[in-house]
CHARMM internal coordinates of N, CA and C (Angstrom, degrees):
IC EDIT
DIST 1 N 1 CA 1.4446
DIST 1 CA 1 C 1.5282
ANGL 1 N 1 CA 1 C 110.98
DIST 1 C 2 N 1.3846
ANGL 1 CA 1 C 2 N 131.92
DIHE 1 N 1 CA 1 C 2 N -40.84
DIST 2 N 2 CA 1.4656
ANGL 1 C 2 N 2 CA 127.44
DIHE 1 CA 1 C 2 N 2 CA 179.63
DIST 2 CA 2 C 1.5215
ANGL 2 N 2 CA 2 C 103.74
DIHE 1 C 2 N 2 CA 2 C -69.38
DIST 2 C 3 N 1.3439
ANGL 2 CA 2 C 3 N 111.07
DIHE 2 N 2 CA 2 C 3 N -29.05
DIST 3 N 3 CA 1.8350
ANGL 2 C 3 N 3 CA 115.73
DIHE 2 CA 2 C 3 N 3 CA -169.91
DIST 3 CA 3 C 2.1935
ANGL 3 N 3 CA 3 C 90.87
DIHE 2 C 3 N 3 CA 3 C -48.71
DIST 3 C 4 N 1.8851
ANGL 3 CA 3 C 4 N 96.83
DIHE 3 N 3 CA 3 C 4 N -39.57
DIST 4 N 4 CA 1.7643
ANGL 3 C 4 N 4 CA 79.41
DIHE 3 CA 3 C 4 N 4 CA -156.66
DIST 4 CA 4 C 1.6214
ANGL 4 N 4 CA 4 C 99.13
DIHE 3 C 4 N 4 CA 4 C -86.85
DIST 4 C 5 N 1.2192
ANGL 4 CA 4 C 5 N 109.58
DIHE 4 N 4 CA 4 C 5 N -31.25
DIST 5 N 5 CA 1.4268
ANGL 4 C 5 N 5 CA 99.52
DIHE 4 CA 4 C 5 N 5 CA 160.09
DIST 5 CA 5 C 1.9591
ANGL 5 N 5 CA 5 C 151.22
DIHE 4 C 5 N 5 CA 5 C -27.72
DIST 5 C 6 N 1.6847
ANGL 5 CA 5 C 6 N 89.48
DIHE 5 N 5 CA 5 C 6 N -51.38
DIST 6 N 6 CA 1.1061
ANGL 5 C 6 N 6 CA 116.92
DIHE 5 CA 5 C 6 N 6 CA 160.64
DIST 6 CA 6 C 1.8126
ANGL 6 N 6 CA 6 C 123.64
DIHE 5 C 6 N 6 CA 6 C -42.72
DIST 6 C 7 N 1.1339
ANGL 6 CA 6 C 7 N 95.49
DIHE 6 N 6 CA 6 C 7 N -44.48
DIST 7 N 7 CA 1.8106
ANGL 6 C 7 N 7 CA 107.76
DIHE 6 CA 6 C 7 N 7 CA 179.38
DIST 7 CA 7 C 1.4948
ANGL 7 N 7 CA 7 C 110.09
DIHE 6 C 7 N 7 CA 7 C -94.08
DIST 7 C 8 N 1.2045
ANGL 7 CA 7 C 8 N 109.57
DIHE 7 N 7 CA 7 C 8 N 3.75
DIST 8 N 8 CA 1.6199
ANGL 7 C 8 N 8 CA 112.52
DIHE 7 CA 7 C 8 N 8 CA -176.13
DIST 8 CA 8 C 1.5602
ANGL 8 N 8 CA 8 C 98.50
DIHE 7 C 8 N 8 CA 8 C -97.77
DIST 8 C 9 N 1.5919
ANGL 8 CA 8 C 9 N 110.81
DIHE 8 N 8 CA 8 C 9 N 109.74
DIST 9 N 9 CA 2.1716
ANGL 8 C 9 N 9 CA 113.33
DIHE 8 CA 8 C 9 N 9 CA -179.20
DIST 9 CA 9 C 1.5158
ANGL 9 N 9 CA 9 C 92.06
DIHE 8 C 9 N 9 CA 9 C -72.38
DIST 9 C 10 N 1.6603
ANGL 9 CA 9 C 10 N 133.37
DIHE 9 N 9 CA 9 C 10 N -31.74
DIST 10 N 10 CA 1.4555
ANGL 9 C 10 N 10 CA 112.10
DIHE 9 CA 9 C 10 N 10 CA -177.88
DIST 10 CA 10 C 1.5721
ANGL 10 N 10 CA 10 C 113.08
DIHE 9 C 10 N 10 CA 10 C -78.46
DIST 10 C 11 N 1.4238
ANGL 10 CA 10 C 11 N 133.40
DIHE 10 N 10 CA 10 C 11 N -3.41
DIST 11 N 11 CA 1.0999
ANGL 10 C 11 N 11 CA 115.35
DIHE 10 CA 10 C 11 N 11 CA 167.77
DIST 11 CA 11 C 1.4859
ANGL 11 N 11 CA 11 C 132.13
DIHE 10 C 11 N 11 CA 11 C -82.06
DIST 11 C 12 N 1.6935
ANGL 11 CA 11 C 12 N 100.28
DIHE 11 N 11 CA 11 C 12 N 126.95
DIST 12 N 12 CA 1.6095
ANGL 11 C 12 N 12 CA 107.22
DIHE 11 CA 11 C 12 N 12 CA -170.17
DIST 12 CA 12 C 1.4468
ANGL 12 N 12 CA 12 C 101.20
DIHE 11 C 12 N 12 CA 12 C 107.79
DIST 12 C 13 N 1.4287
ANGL 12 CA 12 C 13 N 127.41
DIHE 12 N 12 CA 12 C 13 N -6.60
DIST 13 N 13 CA 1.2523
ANGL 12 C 13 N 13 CA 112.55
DIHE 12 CA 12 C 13 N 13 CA -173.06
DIST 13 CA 13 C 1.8700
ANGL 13 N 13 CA 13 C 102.25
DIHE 12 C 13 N 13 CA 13 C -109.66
DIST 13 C 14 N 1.0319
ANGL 13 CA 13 C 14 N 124.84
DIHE 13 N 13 CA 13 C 14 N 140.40
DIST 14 N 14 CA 1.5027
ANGL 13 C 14 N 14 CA 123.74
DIHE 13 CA 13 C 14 N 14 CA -168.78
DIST 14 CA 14 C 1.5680
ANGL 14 N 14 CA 14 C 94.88
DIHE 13 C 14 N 14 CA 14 C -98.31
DIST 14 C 15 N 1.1114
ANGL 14 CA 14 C 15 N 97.80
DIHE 14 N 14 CA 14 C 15 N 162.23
DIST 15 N 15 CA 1.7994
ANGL 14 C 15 N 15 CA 115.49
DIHE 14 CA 14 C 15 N 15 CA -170.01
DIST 15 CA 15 C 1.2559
ANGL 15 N 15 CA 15 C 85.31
DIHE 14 C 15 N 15 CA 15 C -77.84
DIST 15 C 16 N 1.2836
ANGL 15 CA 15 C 16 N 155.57
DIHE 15 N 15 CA 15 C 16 N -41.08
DIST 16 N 16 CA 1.4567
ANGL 15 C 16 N 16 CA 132.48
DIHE 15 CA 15 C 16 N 16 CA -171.83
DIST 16 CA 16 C 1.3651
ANGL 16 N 16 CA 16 C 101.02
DIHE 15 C 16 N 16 CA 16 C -73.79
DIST 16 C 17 N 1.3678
ANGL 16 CA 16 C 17 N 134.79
DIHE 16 N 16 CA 16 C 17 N -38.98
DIST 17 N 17 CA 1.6634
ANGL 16 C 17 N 17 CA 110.25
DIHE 16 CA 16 C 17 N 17 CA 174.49
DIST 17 CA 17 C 1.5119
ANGL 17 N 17 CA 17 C 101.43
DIHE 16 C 17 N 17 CA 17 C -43.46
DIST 17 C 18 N 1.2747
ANGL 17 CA 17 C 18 N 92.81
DIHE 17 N 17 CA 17 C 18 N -55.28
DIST 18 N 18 CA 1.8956
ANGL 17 C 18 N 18 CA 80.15
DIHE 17 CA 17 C 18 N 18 CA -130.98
DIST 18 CA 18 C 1.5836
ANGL 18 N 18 CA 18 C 98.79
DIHE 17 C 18 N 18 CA 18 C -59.16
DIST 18 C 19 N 1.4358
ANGL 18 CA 18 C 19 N 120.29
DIHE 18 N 18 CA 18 C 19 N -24.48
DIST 19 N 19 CA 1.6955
ANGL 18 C 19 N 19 CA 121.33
DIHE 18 CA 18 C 19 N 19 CA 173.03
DIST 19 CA 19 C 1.6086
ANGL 19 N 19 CA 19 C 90.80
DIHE 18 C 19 N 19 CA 19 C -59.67
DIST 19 C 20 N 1.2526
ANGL 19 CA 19 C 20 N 150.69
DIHE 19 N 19 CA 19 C 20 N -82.25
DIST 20 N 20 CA 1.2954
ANGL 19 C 20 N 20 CA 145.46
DIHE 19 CA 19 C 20 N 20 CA -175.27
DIST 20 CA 20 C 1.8294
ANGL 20 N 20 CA 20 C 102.42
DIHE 19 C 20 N 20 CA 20 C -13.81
DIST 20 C 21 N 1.3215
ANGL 20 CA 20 C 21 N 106.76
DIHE 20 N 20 CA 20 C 21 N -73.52
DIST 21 N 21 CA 1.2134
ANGL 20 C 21 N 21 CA 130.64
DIHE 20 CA 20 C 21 N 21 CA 177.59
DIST 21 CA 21 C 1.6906
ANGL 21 N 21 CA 21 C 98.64
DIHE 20 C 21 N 21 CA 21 C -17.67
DIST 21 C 22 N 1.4087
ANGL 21 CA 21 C 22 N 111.47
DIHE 21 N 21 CA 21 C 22 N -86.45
DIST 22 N 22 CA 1.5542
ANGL 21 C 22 N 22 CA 131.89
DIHE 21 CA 21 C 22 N 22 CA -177.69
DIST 22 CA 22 C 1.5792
ANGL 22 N 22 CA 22 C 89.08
DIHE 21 C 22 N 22 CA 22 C -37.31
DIST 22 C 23 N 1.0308
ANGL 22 CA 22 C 23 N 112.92
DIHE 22 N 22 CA 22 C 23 N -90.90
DIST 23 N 23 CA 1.3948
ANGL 22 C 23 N 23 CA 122.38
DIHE 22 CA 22 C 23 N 23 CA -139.07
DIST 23 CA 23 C 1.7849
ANGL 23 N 23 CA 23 C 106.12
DIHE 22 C 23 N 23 CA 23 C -41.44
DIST 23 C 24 N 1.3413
ANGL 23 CA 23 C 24 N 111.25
DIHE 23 N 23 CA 23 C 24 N -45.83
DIST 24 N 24 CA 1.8869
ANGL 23 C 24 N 24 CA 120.65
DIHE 23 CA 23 C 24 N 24 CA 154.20
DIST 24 CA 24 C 1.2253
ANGL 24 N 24 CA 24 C 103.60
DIHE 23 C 24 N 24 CA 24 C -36.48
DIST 24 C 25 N 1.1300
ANGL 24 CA 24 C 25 N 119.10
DIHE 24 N 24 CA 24 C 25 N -80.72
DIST 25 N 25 CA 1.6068
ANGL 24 C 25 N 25 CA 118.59
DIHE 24 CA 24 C 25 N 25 CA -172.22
DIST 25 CA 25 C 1.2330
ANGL 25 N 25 CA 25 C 117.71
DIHE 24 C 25 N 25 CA 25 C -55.40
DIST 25 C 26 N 1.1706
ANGL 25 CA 25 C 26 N 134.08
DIHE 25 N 25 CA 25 C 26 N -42.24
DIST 26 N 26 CA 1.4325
ANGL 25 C 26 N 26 CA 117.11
DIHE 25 CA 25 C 26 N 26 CA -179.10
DIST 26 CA 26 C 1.3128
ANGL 26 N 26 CA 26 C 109.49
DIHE 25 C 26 N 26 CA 26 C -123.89
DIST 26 C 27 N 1.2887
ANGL 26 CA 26 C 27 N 136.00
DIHE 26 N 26 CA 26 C 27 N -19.40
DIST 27 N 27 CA 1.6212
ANGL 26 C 27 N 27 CA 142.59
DIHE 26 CA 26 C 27 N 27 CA 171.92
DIST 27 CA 27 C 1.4721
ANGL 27 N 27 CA 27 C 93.88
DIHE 26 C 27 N 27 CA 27 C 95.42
DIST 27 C 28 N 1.2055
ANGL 27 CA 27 C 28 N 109.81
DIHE 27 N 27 CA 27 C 28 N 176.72
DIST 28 N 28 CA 1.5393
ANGL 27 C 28 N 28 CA 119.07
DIHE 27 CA 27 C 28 N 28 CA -176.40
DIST 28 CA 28 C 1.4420
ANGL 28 N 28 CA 28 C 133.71
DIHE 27 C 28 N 28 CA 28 C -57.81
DIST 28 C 29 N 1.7049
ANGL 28 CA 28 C 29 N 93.76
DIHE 28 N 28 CA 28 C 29 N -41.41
DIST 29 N 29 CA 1.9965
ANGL 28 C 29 N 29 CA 112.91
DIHE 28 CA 28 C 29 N 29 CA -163.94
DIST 29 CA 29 C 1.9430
ANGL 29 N 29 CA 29 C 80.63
DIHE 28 C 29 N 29 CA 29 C -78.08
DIST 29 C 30 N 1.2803
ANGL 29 CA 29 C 30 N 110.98
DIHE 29 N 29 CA 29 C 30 N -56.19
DIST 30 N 30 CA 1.8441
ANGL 29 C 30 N 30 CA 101.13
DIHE 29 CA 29 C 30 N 30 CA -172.99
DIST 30 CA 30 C 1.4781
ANGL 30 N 30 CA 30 C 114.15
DIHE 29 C 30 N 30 CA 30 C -49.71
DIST 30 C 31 N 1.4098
ANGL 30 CA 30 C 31 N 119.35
DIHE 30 N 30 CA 30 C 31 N -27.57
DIST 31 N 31 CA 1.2908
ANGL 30 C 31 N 31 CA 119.04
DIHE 30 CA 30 C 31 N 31 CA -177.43
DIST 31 CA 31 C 1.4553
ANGL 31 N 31 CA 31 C 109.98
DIHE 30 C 31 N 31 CA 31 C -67.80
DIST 31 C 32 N 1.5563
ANGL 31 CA 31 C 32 N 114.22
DIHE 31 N 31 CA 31 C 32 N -62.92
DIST 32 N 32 CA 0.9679
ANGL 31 C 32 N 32 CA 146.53
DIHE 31 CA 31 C 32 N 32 CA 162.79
DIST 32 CA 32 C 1.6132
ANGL 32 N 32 CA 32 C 105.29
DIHE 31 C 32 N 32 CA 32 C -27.44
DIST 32 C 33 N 1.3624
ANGL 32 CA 32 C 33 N 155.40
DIHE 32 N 32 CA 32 C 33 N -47.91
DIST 33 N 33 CA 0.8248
ANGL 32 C 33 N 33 CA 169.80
DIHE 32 CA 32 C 33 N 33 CA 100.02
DIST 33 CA 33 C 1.5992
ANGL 33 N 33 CA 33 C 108.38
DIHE 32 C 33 N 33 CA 33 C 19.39
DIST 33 C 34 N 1.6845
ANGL 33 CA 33 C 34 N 116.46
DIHE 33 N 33 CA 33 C 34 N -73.49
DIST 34 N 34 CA 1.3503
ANGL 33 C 34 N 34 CA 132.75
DIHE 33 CA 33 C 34 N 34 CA -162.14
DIST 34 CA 34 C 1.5644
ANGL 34 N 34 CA 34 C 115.64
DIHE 33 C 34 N 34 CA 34 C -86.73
DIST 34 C 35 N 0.8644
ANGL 34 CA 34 C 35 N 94.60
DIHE 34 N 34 CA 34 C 35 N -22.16
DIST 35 N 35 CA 1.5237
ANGL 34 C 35 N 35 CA 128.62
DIHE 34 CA 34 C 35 N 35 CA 170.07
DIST 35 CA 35 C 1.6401
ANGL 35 N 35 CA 35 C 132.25
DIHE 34 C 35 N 35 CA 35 C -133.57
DIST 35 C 36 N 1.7355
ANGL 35 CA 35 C 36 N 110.42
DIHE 35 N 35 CA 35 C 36 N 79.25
DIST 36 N 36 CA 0.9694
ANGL 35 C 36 N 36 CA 111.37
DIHE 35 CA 35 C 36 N 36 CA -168.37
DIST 36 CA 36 C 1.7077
ANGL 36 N 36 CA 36 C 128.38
DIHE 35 C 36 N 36 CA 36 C -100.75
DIST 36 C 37 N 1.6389
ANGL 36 CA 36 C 37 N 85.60
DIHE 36 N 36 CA 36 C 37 N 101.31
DIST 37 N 37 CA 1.6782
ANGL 36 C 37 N 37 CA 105.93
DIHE 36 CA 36 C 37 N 37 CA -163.91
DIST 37 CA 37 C 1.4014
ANGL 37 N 37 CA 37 C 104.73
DIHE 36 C 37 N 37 CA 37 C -112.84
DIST 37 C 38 N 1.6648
ANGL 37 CA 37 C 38 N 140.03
DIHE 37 N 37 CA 37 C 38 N 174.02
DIST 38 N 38 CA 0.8825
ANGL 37 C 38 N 38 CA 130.43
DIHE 37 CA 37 C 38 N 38 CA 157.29
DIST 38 CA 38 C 2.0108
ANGL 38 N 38 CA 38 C 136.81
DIHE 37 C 38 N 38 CA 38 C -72.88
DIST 38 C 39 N 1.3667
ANGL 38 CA 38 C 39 N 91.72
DIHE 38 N 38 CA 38 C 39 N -26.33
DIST 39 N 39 CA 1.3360
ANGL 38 C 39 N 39 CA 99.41
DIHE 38 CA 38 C 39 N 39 CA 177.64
DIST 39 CA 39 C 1.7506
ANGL 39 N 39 CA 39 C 119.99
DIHE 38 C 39 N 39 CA 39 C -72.36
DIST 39 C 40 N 1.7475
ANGL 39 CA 39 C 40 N 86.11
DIHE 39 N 39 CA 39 C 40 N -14.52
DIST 40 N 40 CA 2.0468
ANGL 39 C 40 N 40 CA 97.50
DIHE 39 CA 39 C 40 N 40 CA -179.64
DIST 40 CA 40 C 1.1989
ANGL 40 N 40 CA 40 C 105.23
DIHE 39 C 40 N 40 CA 40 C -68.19
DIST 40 C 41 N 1.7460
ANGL 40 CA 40 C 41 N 122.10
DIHE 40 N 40 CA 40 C 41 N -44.34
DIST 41 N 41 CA 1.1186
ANGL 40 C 41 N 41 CA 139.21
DIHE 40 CA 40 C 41 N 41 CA -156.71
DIST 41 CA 41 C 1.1211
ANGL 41 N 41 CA 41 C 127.85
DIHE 40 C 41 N 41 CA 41 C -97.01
DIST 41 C 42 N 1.4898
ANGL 41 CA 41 C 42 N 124.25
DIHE 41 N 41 CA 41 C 42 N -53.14
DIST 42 N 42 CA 1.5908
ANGL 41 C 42 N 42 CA 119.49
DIHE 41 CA 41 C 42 N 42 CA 148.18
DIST 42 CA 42 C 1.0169
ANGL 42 N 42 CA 42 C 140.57
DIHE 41 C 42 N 42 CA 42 C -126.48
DIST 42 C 43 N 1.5951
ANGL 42 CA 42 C 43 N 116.99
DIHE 42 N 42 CA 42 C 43 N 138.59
DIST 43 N 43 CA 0.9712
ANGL 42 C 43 N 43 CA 149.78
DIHE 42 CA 42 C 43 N 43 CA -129.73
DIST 43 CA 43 C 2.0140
ANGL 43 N 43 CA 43 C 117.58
DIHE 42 C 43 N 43 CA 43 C 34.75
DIST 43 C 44 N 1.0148
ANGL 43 CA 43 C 44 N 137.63
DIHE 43 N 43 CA 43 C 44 N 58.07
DIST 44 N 44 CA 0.9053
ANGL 43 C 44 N 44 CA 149.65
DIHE 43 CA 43 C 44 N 44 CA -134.12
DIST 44 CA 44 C 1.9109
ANGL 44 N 44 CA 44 C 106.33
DIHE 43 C 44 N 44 CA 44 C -100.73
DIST 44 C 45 N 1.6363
ANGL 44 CA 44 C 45 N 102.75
DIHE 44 N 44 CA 44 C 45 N 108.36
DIST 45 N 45 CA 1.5284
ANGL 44 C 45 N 45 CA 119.68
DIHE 44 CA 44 C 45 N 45 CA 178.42
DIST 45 CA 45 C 1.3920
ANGL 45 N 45 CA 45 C 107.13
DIHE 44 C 45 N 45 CA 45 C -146.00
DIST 45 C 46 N 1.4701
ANGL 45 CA 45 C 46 N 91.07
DIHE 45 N 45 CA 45 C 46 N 165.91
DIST 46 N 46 CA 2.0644
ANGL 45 C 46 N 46 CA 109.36
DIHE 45 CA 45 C 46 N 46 CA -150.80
DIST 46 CA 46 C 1.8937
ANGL 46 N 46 CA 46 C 76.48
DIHE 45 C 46 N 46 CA 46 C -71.06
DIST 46 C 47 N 0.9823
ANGL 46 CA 46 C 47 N 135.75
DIHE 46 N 46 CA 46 C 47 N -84.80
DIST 47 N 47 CA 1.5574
ANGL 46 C 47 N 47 CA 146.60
DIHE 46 CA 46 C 47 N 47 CA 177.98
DIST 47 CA 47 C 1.4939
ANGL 47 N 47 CA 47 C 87.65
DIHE 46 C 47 N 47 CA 47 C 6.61
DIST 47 C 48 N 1.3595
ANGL 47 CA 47 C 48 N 121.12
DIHE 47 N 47 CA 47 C 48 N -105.22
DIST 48 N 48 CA 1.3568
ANGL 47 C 48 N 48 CA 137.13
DIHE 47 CA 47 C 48 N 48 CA 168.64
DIST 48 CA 48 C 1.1954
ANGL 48 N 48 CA 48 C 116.61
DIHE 47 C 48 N 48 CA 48 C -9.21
DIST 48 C 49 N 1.5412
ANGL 48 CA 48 C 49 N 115.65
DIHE 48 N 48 CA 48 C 49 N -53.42
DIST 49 N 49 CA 1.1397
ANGL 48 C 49 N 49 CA 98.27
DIHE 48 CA 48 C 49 N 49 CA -178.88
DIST 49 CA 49 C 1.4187
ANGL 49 N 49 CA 49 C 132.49
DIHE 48 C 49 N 49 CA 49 C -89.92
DIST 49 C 50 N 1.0116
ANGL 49 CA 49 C 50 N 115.91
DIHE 49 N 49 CA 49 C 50 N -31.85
DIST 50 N 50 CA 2.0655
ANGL 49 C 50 N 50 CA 132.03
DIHE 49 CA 49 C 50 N 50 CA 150.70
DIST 50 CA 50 C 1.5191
ANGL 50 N 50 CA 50 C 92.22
DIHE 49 C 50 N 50 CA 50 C -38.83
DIST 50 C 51 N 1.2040
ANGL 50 CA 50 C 51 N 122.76
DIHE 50 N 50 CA 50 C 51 N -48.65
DIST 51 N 51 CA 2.1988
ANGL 50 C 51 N 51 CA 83.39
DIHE 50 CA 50 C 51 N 51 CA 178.44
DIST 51 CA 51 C 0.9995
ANGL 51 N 51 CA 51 C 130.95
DIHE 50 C 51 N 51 CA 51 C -109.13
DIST 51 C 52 N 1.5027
ANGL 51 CA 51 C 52 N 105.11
DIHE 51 N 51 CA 51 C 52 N 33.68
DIST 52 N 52 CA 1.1998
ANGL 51 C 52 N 52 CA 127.62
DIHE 51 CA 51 C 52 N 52 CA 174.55
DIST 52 CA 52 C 1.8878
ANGL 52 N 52 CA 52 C 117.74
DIHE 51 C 52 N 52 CA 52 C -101.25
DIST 52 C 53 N 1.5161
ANGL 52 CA 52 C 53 N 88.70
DIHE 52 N 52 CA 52 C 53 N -48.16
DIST 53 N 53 CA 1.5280
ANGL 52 C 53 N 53 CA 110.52
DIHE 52 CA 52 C 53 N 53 CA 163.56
DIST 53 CA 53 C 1.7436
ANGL 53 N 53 CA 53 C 118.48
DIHE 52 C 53 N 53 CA 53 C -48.64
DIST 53 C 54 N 1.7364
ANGL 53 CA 53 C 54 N 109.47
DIHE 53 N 53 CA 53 C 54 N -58.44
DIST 54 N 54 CA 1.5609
ANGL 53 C 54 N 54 CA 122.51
DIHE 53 CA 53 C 54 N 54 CA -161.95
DIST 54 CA 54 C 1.4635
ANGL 54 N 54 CA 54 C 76.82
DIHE 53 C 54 N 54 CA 54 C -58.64
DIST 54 C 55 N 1.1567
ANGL 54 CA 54 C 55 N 139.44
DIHE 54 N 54 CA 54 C 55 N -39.03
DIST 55 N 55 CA 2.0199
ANGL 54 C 55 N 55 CA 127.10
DIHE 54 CA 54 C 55 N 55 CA -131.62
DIST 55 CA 55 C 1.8078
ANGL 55 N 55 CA 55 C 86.11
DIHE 54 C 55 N 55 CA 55 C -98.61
DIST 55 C 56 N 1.2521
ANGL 55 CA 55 C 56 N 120.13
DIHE 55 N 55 CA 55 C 56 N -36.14
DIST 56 N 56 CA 1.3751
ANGL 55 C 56 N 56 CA 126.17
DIHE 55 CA 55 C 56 N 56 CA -165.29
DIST 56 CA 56 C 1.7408
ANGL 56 N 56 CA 56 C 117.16
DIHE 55 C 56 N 56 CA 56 C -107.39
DIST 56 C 57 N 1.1670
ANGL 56 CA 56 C 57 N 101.12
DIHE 56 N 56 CA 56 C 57 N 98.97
DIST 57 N 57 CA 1.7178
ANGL 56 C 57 N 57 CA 110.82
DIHE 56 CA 56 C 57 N 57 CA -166.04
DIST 57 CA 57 C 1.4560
ANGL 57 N 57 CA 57 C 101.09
DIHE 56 C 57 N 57 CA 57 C -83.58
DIST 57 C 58 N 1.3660
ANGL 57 CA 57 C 58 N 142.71
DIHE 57 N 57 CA 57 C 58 N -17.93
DIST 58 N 58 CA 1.5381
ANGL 57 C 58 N 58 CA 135.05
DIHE 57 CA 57 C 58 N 58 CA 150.08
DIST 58 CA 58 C 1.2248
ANGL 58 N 58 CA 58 C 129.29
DIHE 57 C 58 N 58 CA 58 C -41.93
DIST 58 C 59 N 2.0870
ANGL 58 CA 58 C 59 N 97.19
DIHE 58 N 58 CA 58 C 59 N -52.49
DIST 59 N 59 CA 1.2520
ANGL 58 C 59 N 59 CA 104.04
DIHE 58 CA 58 C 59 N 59 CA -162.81
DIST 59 CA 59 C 1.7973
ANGL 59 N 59 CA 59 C 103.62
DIHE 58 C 59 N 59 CA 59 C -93.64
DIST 59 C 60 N 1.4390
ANGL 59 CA 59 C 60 N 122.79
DIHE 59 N 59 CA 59 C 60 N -4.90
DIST 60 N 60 CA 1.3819
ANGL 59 C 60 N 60 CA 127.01
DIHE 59 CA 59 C 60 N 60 CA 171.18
DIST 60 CA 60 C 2.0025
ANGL 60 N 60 CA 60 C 108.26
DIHE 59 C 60 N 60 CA 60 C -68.47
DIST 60 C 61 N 1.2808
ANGL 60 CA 60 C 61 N 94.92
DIHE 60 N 60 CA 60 C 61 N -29.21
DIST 61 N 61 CA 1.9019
ANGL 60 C 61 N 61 CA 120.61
DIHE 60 CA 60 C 61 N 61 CA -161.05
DIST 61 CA 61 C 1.1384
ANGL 61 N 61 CA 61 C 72.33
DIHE 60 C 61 N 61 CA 61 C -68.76
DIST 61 C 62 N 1.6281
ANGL 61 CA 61 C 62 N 141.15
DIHE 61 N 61 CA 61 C 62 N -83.35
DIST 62 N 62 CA 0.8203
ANGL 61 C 62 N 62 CA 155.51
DIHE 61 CA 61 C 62 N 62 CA -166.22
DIST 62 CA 62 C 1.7904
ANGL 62 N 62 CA 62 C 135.78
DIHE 61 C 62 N 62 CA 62 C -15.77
DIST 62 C 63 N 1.2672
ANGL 62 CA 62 C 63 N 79.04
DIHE 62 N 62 CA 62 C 63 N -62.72
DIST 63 N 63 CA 1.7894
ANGL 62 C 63 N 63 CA 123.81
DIHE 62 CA 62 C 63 N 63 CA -179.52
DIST 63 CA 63 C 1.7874
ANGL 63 N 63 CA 63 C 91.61
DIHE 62 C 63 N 63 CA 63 C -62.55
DIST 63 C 64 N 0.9115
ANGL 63 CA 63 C 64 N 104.52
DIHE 63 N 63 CA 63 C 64 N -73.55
DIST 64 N 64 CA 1.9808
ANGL 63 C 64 N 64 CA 124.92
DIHE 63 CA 63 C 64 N 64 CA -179.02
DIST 64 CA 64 C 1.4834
ANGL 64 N 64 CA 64 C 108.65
DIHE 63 C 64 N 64 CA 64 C -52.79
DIST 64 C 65 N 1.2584
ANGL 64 CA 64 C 65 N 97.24
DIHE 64 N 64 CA 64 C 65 N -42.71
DIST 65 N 65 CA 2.0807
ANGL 64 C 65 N 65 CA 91.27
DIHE 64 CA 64 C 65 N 65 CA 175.77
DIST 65 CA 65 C 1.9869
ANGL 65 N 65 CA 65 C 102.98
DIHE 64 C 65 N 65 CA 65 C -67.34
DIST 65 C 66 N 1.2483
ANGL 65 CA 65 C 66 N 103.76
DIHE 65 N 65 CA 65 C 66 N -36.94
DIST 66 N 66 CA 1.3701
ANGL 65 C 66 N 66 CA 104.47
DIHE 65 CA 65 C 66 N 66 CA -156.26
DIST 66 CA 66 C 1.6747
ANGL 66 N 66 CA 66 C 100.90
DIHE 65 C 66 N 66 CA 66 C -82.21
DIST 66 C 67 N 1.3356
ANGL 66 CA 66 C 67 N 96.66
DIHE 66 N 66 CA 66 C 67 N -25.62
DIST 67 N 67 CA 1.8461
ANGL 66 C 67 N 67 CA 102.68
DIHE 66 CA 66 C 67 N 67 CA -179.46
DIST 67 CA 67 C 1.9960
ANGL 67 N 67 CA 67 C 103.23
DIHE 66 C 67 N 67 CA 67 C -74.07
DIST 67 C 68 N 1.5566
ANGL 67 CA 67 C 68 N 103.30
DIHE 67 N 67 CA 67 C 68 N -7.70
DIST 68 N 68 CA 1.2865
ANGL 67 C 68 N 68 CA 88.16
DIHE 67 CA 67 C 68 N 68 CA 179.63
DIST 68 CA 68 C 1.3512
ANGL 68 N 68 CA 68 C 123.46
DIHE 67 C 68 N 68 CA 68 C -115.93
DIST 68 C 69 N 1.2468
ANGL 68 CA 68 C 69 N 89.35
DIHE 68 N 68 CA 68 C 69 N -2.12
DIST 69 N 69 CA 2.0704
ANGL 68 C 69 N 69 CA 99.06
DIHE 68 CA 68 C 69 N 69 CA 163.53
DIST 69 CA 69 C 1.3614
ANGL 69 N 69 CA 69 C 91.99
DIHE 68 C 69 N 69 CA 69 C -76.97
DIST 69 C 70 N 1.6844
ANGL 69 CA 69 C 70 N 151.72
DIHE 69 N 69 CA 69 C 70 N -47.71
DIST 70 N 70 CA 1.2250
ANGL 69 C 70 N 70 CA 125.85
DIHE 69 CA 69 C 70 N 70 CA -165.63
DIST 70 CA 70 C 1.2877
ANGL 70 N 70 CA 70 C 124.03
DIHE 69 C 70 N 70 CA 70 C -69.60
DIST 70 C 71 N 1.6019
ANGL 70 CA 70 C 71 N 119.63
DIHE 70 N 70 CA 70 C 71 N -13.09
DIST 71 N 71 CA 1.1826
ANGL 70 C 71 N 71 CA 119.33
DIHE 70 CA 70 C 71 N 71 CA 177.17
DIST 71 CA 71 C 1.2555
ANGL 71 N 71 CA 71 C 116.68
DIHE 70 C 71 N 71 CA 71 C -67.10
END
COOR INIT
IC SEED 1 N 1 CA 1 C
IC BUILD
């Protein structure tokens, strides 16, 4: 089980990094843009958006695919 772990870049990283992550890299309106959700777009904060993400397994898929093209 650690063997598949090991090759996994999201393990160890918490969904609020990698939203931290985004929002540095591209700021909100680009996110908002690339990812078109409501919490990107209005009024748009990490709070908001972490319980929006945990409840929504598309838009978390999402978030994590896109946090891993920037790496």
């Amino acid at each position: 089980m650690n063997q598949i772990q090991t090759n996994n870049p999201l393990h160890g990283v918490t969904l609020e990094a990698i939203l931290n992550h985004l929002v540095n890299y591209y700021g909100w309106e680009q996110l908002g843009i690339r990812i078109n959700i409501r919490c990107f777009n209005e009024t748009p904060s990490i709070k908001s958006s972490l319980v929006f993400l945990r409840k929504t397994a598309w838009a978390r898929k999402k978030v994590e695919e896109l946090y891993l093209e920037t790496l």
